[in-house]
C-alpha beads as a LAMMPS data file, in Angstrom:
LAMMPS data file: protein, C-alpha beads

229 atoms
228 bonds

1 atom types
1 bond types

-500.0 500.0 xlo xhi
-500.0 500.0 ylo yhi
-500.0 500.0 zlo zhi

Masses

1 110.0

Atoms # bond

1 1 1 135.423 -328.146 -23.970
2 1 1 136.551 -325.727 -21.484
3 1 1 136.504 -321.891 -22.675
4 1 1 140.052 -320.959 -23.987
5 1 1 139.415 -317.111 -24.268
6 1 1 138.794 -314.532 -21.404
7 1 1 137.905 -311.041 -21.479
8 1 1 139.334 -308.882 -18.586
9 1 1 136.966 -305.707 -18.075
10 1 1 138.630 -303.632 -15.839
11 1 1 135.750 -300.980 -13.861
12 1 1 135.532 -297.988 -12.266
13 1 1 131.837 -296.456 -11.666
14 1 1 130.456 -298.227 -14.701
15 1 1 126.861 -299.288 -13.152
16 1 1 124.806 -298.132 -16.401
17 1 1 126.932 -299.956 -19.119
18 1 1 128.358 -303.222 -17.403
19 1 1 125.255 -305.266 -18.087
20 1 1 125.463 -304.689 -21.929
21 1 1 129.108 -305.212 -21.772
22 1 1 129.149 -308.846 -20.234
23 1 1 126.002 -309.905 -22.207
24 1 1 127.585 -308.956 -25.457
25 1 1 131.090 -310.789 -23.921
26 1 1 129.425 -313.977 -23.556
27 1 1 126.709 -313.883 -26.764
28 1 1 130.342 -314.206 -28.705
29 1 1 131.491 -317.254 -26.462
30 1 1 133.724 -315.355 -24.539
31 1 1 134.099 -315.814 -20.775
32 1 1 134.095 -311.948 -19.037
33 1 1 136.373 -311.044 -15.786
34 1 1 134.922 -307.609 -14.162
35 1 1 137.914 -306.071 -12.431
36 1 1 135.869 -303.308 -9.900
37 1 1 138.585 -300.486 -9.600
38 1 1 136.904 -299.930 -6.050
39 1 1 133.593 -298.404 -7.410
40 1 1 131.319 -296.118 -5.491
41 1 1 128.249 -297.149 -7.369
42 1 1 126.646 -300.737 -7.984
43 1 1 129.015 -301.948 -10.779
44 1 1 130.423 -305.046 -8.706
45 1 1 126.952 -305.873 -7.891
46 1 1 125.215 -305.687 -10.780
47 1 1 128.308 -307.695 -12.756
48 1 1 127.993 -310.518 -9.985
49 1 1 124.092 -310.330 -10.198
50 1 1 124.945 -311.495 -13.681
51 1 1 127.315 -314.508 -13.131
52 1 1 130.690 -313.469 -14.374
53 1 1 133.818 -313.422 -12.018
54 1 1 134.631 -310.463 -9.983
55 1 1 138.184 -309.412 -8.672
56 1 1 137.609 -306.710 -6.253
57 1 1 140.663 -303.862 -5.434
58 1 1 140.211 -302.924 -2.189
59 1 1 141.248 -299.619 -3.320
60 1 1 141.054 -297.509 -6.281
61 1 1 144.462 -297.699 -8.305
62 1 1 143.728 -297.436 -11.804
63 1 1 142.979 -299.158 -14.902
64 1 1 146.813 -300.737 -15.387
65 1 1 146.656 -302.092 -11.736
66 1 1 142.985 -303.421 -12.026
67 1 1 144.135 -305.020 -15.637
68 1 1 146.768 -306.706 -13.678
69 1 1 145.014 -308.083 -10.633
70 1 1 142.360 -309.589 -13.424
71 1 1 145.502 -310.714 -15.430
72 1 1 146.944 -312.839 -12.410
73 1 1 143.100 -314.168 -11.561
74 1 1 142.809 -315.575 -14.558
75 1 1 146.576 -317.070 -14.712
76 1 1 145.670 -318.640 -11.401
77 1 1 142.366 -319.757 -11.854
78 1 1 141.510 -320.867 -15.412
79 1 1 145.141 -322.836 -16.618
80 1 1 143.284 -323.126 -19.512
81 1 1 143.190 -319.988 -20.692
82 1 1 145.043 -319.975 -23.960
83 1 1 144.121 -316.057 -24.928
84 1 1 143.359 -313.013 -23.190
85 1 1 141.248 -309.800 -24.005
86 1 1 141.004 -306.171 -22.496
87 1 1 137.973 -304.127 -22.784
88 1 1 136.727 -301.321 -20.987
89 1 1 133.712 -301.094 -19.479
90 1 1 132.267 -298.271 -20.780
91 1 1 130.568 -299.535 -24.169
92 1 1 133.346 -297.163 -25.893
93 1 1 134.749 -300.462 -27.860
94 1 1 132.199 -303.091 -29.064
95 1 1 132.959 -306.732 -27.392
96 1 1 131.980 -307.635 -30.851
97 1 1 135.348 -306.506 -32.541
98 1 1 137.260 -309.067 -30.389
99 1 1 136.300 -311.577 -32.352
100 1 1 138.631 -310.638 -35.304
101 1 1 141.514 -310.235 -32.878
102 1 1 141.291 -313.488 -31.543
103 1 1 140.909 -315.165 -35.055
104 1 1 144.173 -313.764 -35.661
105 1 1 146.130 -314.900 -32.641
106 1 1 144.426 -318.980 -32.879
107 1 1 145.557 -318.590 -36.617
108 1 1 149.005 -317.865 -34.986
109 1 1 149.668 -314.271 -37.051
110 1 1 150.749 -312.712 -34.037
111 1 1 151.346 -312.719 -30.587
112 1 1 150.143 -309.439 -29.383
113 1 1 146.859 -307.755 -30.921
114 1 1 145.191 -303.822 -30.672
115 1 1 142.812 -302.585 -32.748
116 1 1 143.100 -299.262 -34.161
117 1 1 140.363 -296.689 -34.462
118 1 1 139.452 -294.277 -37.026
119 1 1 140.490 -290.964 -35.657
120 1 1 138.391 -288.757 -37.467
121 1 1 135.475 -289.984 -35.519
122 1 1 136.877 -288.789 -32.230
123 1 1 136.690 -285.893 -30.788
124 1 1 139.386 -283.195 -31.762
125 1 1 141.022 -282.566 -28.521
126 1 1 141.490 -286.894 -28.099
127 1 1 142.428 -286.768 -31.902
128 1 1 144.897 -284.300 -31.741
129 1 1 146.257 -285.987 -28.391
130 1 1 146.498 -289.518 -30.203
131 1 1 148.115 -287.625 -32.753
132 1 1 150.737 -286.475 -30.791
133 1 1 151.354 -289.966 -28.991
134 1 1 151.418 -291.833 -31.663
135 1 1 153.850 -289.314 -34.170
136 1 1 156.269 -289.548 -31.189
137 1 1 155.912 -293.037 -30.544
138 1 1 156.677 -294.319 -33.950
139 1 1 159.195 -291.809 -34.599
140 1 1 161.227 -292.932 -31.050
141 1 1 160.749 -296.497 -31.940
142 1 1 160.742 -296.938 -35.579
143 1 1 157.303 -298.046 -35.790
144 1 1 154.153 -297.745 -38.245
145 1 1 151.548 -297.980 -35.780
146 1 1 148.299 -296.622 -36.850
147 1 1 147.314 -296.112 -33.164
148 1 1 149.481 -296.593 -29.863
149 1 1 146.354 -295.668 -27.400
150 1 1 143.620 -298.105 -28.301
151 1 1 141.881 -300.296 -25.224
152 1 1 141.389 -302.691 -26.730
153 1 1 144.096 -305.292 -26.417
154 1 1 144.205 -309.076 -27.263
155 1 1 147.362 -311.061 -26.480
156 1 1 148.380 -315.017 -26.868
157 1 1 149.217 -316.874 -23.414
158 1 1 152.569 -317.401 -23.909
159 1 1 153.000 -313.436 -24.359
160 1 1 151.073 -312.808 -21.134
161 1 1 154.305 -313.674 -19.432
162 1 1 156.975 -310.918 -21.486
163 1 1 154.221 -308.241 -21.016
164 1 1 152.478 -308.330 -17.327
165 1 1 155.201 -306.235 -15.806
166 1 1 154.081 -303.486 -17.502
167 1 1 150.367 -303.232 -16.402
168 1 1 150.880 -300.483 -13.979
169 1 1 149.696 -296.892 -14.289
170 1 1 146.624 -295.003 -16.133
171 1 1 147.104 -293.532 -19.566
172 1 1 150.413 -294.967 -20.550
173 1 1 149.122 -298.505 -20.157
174 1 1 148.737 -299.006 -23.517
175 1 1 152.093 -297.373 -24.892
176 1 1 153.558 -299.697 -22.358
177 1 1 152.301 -302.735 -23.392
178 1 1 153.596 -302.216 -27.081
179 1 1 157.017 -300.788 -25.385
180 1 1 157.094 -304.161 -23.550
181 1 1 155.967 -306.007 -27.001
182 1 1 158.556 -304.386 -28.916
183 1 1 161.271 -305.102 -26.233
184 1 1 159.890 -308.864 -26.293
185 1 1 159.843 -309.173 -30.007
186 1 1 156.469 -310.282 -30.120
187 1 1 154.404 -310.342 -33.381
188 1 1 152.714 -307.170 -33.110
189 1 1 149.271 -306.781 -35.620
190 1 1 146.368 -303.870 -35.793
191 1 1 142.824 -304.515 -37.112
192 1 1 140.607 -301.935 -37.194
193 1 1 137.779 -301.256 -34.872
194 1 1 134.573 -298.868 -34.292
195 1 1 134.906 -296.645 -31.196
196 1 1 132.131 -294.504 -29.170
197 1 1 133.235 -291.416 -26.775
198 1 1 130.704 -291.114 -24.505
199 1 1 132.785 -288.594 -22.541
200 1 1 134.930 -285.887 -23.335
201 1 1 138.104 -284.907 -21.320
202 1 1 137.850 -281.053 -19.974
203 1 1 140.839 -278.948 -21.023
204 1 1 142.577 -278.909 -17.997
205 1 1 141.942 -282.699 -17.593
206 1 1 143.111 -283.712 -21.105
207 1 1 145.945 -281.287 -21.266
208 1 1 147.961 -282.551 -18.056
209 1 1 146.663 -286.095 -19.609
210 1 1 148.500 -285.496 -23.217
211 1 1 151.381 -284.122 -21.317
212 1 1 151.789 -286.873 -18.936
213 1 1 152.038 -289.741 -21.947
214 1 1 153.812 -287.716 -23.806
215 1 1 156.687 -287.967 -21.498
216 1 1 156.491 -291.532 -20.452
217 1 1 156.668 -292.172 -24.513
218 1 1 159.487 -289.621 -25.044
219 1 1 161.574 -291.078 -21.495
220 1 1 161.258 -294.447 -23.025
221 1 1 161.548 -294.124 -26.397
222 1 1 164.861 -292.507 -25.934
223 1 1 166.204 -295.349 -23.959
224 1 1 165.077 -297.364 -26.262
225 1 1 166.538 -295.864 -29.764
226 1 1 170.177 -295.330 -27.733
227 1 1 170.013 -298.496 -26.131
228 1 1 169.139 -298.250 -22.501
229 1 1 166.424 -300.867 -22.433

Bonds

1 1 1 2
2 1 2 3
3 1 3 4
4 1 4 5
5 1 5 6
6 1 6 7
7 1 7 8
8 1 8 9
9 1 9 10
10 1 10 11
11 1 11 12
12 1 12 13
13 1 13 14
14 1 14 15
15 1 15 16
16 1 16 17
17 1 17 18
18 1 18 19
19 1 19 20
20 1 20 21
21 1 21 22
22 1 22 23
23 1 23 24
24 1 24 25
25 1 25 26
26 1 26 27
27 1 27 28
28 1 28 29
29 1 29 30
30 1 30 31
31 1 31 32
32 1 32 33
33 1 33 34
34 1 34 35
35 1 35 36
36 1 36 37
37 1 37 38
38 1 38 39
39 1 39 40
40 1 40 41
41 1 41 42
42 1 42 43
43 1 43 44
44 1 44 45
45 1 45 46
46 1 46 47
47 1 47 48
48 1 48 49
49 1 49 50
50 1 50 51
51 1 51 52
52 1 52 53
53 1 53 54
54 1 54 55
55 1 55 56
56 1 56 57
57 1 57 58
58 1 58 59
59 1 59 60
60 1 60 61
61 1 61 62
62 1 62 63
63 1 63 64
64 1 64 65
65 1 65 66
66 1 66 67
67 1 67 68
68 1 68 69
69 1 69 70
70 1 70 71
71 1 71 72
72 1 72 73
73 1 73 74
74 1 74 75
75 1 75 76
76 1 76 77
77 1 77 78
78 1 78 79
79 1 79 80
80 1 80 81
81 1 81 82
82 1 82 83
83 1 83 84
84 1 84 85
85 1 85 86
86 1 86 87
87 1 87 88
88 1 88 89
89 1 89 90
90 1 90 91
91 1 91 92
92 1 92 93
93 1 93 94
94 1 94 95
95 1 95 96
96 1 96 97
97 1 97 98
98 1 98 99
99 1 99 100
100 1 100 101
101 1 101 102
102 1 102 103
103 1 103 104
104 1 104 105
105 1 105 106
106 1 106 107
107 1 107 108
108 1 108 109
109 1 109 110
110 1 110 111
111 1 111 112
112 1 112 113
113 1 113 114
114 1 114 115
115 1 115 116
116 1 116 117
117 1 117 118
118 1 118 119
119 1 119 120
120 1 120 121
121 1 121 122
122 1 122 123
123 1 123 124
124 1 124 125
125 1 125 126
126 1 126 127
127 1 127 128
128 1 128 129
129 1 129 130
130 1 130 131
131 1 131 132
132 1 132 133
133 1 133 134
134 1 134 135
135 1 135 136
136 1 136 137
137 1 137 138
138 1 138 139
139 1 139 140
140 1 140 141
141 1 141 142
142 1 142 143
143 1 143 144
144 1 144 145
145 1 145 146
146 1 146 147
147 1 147 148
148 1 148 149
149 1 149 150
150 1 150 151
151 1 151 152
152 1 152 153
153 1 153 154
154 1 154 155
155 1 155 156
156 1 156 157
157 1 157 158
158 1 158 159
159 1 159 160
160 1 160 161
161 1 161 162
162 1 162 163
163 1 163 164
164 1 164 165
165 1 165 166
166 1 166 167
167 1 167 168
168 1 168 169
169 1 169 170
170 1 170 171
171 1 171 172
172 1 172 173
173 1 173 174
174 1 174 175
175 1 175 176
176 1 176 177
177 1 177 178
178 1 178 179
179 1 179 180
180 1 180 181
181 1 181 182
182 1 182 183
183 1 183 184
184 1 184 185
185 1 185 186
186 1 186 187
187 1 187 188
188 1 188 189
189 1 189 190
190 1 190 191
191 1 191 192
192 1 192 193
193 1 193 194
194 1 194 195
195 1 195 196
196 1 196 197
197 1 197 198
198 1 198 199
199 1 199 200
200 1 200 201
201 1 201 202
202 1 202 203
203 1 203 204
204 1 204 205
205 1 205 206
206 1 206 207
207 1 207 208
208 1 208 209
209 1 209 210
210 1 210 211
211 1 211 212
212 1 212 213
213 1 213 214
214 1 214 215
215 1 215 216
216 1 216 217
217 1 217 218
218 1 218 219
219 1 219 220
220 1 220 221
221 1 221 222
222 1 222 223
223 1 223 224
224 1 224 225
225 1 225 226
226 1 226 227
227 1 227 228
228 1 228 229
């Protein structure tokens, strides 16, 4: 029987972790897509050294872009594909914490899963970020999300469709995916999941970061609550 479940790994400079991500992809029956965000190091190599599919950009445009040029591979290559994972590529989610997500969308629970992470075990500046995102999100939308920034992202094929539009961007991809979700009325469900930060935003870095999201969630949230969708 023909797989039915792809992970899309979207890539930027991720030469030192990409092995252990695919190998750990496919131990749980899982067919990987490596999306190389136009890499400077040996990522797209090494991931094609290893057999999986690669979807080059010929530029570097960011992790919502690269999500959607793996998105539309798989759409246009594998009509089998039934469900559809994202994971990063940098080991900071375990591959291994899909499975629960997709157990949940073939049991037909939901149409669009996330995982959400345990926030204490972050550092404080990302915690107290995440904090702010999702306290605004939920109050703009009326949501009880315990996490509106997690990576990792499971979705059924028929929900593909209502949500592709809004794979564009960095940050905000994930706050608008659930926008989109909500808009959609798709079956939205959490499960938790263990995270690793390898890497720590500077200041300066994280503070424009928070403040950029922040204003994407509050711009949409407020069309949203009065209306304008």
């Amino acid at each position: 029987m023909k797989n039915e479940v792809f992970a899309i790994v979207p890539a930027y400079n991720e030469e030192e972790s990409i092995v252990e991500v695919i190998s750990r992809i496919k131990k749980i029956g899982i067919t990987p897509v490596v999306v190389d965000d136009h890499s400077t190091d040996r990522t797209a190599d090494i991931a094609k050294s290893n057999g999986v599919a690669i979807v080059r950009q010929k530029r570097n445009m960011g992790k919502g872009h690269a999500m959607r040029a793996g998105l539309d591979y798989v759409i246009k290559n594998y009509p089998e594909a039934k469900i559809i994972v994202f994971i990063d590529a940098d080991m900071q989610y375990k591959p291994e914490s899909m499975v629960k997500m997709i157990e949940m969308l073939r049991a037909d629970k939901a149409d669009f899963v996330t995982g959400y992470r345990d926030l204490s075990t972050i550092p404080f500046r990302h915690k107290l970020g995440n904090f702010v995102w999702r306290s605004t999100f939920n109050t703009l939308f009326g949501t009880k999300f315990r996490d509106t920034n997690c990576g990792l992202i499971a979705l059924q094929r028929d929900a593909i469709e209502k949500i592709k539009g809004s794979l564009t961007g960095g940050y905000i991809i994930e706050n608008s995916m659930f926008i989109e979700a909500l808009k959609n009325n798709l079956r939205i469900k959490q499960v938790p999941v263990p995270v690793v930060y390898n890497r720590v935003s500077r200041i300066k870095r994280g503070t424009r970061t928070v403040g950029g999201v922040l204003l994407f969630i509050l711009k949409e949230g407020i069309n949203y609550r009065f209306g304008r969708r």
